[in-house]
C-alpha positions in Angstrom: -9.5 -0.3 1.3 -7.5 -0.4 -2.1 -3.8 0.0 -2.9 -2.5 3.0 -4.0 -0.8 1.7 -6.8 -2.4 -1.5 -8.5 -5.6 -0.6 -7.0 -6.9 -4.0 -6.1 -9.2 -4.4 -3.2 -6.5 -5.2 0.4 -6.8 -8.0 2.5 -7.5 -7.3 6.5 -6.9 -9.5 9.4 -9.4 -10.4 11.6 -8.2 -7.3 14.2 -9.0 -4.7 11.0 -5.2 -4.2 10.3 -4.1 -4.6 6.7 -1.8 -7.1 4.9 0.4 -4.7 3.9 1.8 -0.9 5.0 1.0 2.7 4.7 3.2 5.0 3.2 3.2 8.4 3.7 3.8 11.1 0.7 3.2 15.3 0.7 1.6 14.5 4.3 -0.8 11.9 3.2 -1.0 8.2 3.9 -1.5 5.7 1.3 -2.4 1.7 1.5 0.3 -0.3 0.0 -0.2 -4.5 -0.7 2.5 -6.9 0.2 2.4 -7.4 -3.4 3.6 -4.5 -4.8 5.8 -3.7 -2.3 7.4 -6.8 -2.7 7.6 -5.4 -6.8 8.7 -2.1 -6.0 11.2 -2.6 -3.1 13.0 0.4 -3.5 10.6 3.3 -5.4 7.1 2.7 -4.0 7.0 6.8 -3.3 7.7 7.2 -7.1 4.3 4.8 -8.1 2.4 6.2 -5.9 0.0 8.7 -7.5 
């Protein structure tokens, strides 16, 4: 699975669950990394495209 904004390739732990969130935008979910939500705190619906 890759983030929805930087791209890069997300980690899993070993029971299949992401490090990192979903976000959900127009009714769709979207992987987020702990990376850039750390970056983008406050506007992560605005970078996601």
């Amino acid at each position: 699975m890759k983030c929805s904004i930087c791209n890069k390739k997300i980690e899993k732990t070993f029971l299949n669950k992401i490090k990192g969130a979903y976000i959900i935008k127009n009714s769709k979910r979207h992987a987020v990394c702990s990376e850039c939500q750390k970056k983008y705190k406050d506007n992560i619906s605005q970078k996601i495209e």
